[in-house]
C-alpha positions in Angstrom: 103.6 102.6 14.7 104.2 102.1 11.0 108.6 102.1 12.0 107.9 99.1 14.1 106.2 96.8 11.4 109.9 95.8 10.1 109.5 94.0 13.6 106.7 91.6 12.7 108.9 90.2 9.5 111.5 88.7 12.4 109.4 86.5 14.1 110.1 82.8 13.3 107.1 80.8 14.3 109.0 77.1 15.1 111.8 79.0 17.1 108.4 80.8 19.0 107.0 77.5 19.8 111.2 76.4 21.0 111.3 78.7 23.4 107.3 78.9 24.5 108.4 74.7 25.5 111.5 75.6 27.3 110.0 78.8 29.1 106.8 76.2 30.3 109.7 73.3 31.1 111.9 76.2 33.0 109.2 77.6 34.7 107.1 74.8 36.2 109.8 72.0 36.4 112.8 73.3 37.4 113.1 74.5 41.5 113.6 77.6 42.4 114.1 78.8 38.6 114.9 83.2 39.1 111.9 84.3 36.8 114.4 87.3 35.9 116.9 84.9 33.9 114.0 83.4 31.6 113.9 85.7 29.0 118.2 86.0 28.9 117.8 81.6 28.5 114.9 82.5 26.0 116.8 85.2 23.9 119.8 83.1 23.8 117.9 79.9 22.7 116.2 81.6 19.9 119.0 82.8 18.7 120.8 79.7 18.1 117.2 78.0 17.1 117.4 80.5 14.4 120.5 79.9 13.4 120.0 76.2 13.4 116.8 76.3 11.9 118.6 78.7 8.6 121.6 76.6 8.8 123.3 80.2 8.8 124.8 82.4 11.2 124.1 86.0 10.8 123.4 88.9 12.6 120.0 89.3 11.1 119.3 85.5 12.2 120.4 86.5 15.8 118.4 89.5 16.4 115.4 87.2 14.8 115.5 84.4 16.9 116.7 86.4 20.2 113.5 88.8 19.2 111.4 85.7 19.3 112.4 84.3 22.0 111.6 87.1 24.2 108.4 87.6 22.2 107.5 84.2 23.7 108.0 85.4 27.3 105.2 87.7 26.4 103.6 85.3 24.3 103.2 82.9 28.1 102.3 85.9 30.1 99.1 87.0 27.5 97.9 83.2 27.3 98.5 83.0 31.4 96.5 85.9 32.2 93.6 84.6 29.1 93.1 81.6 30.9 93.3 83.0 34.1 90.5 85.2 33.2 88.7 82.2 31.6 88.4 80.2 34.8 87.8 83.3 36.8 84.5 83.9 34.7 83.4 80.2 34.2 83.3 80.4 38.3 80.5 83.1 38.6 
């Protein structure tokens, strides 16, 4: 587990909020969105967020932001299921 810490020093919290928006605005405005092409839009958005953000391009701030975006496809699905399993206990 210790190899994988280097991982936590990529995330970039304002490109995680980014794409957390535009994966919510994707997935409940847009019809008939492919749920399988999120996380490619996300990846690519926080990317360029990051690179935005740094006012840099490197490969470092690529792997970053793409890294974060997909960690806020996961980031949706973990607060989906909390509240999901909020309201299903409030109702017993």
């Amino acid at each position: 587990m210790e190899s994988l810490e280097f991982l936590q020093e990529l995330y970039i919290p304002i490109v995680m909020a980014v794409c957390l928006i535009a994966g919510y605005i994707m997935k409940h405005w847009i019809k008939d969105v492919d749920n399988r092409i999120i996380p490619t839009v996300l990846a690519v958005l926080g990317a360029v967020c990051a690179c935005v953000n740094a006012w840099d391009i490197s490969l470092e701030l690529i792997i970053a932001g793409a890294m974060t975006g997909l960690a806020s496809t996961g980031a949706h699905q973990a607060f989906k299921q909390w509240i999901e399993k909020s309201n299903i206990e409030s109702t017993l």
